[in-house]
N, C-alpha and C positions, 0 to 999 in steps of 0.2 A: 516358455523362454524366459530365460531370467532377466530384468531389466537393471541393468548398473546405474547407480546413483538414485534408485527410486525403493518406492515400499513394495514388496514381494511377498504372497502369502506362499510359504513353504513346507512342504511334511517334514517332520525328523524323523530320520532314519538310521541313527546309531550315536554311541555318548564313546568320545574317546575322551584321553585325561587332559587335552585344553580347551573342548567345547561338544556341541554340541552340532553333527554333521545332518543338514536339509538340502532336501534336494525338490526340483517343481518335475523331476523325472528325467534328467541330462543331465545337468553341471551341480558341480555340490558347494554349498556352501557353510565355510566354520562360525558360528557361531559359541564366542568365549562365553564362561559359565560364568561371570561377571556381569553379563546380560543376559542371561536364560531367568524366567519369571518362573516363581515356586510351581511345583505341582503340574509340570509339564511330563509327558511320558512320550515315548515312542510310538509313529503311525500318527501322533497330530499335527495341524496344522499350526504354523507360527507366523503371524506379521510381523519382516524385517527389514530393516533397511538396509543397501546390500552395494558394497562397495569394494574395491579393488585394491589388498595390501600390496604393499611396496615390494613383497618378495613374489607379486605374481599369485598370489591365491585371494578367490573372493572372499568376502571376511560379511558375515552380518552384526547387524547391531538394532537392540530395541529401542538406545537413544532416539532422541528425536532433533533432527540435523535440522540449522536453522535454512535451507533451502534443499533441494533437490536439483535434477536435472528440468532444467529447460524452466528453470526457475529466476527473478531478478529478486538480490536480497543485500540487506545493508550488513556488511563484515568487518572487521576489526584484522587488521594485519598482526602477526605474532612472530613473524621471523620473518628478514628478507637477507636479497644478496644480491649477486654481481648479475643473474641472470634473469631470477625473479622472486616475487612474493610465496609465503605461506599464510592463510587464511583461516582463524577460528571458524571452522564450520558446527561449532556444539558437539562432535564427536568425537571419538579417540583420530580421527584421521584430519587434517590441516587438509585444505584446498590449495592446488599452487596456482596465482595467476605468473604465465608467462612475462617480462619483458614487453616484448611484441606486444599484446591486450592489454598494456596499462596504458589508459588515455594521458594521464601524468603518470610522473615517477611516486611510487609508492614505499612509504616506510614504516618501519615498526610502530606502531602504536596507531597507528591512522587508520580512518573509517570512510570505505567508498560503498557505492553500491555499484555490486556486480553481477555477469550473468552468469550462471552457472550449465555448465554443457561438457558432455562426453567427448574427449579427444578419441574418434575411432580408429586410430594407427596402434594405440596400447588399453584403449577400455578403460582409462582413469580420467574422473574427474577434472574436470580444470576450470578456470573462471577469468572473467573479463570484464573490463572499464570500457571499452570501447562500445556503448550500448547501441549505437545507433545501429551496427551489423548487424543487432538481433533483432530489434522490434521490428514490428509488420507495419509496412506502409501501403501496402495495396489492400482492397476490398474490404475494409475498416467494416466491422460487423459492430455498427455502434448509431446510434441517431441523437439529436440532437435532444435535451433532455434527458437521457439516461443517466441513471446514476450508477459509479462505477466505485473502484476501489483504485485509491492513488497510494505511491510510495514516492515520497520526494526524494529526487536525487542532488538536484543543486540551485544555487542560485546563479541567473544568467544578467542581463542588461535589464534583460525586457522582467523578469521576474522569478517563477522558481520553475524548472522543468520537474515533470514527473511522469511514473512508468506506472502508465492505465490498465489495471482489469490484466496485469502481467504481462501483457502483449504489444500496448502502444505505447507511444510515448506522446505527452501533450502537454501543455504550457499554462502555470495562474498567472495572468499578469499581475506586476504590482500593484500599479493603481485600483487593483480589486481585492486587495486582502486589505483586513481589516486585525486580522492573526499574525502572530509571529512564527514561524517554520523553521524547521530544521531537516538538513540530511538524514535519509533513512522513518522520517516519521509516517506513519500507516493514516493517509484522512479517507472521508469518505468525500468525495465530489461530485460534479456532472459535468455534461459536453454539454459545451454552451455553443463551440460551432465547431465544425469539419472542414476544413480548406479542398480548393480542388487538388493540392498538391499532396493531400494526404496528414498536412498540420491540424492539429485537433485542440482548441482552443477551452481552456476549464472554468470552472466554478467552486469554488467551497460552497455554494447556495444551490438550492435547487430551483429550478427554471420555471416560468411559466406561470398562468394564472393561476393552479392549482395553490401554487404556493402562497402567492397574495390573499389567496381566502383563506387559506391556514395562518397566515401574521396577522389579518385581520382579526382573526380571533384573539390570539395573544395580545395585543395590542390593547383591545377591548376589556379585556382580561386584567389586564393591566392598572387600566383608567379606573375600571370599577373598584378594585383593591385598594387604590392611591384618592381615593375619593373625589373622582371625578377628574383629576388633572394631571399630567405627563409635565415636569419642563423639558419637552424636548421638541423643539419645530422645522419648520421649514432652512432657518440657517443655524443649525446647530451642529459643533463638530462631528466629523463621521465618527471618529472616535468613541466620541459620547455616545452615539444613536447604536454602536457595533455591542460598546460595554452591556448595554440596556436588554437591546434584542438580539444582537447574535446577527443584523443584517446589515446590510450595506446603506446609505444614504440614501442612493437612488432608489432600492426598494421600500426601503422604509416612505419615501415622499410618492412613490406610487400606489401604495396602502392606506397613508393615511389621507392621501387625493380622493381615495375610493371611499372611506369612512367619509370623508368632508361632500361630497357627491350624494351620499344617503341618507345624509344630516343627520348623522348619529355622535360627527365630533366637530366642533369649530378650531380655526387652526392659525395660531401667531405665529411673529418668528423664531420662540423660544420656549413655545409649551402649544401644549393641544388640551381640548378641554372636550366633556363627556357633552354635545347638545343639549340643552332645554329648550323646554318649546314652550316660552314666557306668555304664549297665547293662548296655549292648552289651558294652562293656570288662570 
């Protein structure tokens, strides 16, 4: 069965004069000789992506379209009108969001991220701003810790939302970036927590002790290069400490709690120093 809007491997089964006709052994689809790769013959198989022209015939393409079906992806609008958008999708075909699916009013030149999903009344593509319809909020198959894959969609009150692992949707707060974000950028994250209501709370940093003995390294790492001294301590801007190590304040003053606990570094308010142990000597 052929799947619209997704990659299909397909046999070619005949060359007429505007492409190239595969079929998976039911429906045929045209693929134009503007996408057919050198040194293809009749009886093999071809990976296409496989979409529905506007005259009513499936049409393939070797492009590579910046999302798929049941996909959430950041687009640029390229025509609009009275009823709705067209969307660069990277291929000879425009994605239309309806009207209805645009969370705002959407116009030419602007960048949202949307979902992309099969209208099954006509078998074409379509796409939507209305994300919440589609992400999964029951039985979140995620724990706390896991590192996931984030796409930011926007910024809120509380801070930036974003669309987890293609499926959820969950929240950086402000007061825990130390980055500056933008719509549409690909980070990698973790769940820091899971609400009962299904809200799933993020991280740019990864969780847990595992990670504190990995900055602890860095850290040490650091100190030793810099000859024995950091200026960076206990009240020093987060700013400064994020530039430095890439971590938050409060991790950072939990790492080097733990180096100052093992007497490997003594700790002011504006620098940390490698231990000596003036008794050894």
């Amino acid at each position: 069965m052929i799947e619209i809007g997704r990659y299909n491997d397909l046999r070619i089964i005949n060359k007429t004069e505007n492409g190239l006709i595969l079929t998976e052994g039911d429906k045929e689809v045209l693929l134009p000789y503007v996408d057919v790769p050198k040194n293809v013959e009749i009886g093999e198989n071809i990976n296409v992506f496989v979409y529905m022209h506007k005259d009513g015939r499936l049409m393939g393409t070797t492009k590579r379209p910046f999302a798929c079906v049941g996909d959430f992806a950041y687009l640029t609008v390229v025509d609009d009108g009275e009823d709705g958008v067209f969307m660069n999708l990277g291929i000879d075909k425009d994605i239309y969001v309806p009207q209805r699916e645009q969370k705002r009013p959407m116009f030419k030149g602007d960048n949202h991220v949307v979902y992309v999903y099969l209208d099954e009344s006509n078998d074409r593509m379509v796409a939507s701003s209305r994300l919440t319809n589609y992400v999964e909020d029951q039985d979140i198959d995620l724990e706390e810790g896991d590192e996931v894959s984030l796409l930011i969609i926007d910024r809120s009150d509380l801070g930036y939302n974003a669309i987890v692992d293609n499926k959820y949707i969950g929240l950086l707060y402000t007061n825990e970036l130390f980055d500056q974000l933008s719509p549409g950028e690909i980070r990698k994250g973790w769940i820091k927590k899971i609400r009962v209501e299904g809200k799933i709370d993020l991280s740019l940093q990864p969780m847990g002790y595992g990670h504190i003995l990995e900055n602890k390294d860095v850290i040490l790492d650091e100190l030793k290069a810099c000859g024995g001294v950091v200026h960076l301590g206990d009240k020093s801007a987060p700013d400064d400490i994020y530039d430095r190590f890439k971590i938050s304040k409060s991790a950072f003053k939990k790492v080097i709690g733990g180096l100052y606990r093992d007497r490997l570094i003594t700790i002011s308010d504006h620098e940390i120093k490698l231990f000596v142990d003036e008794e050894a000597d």
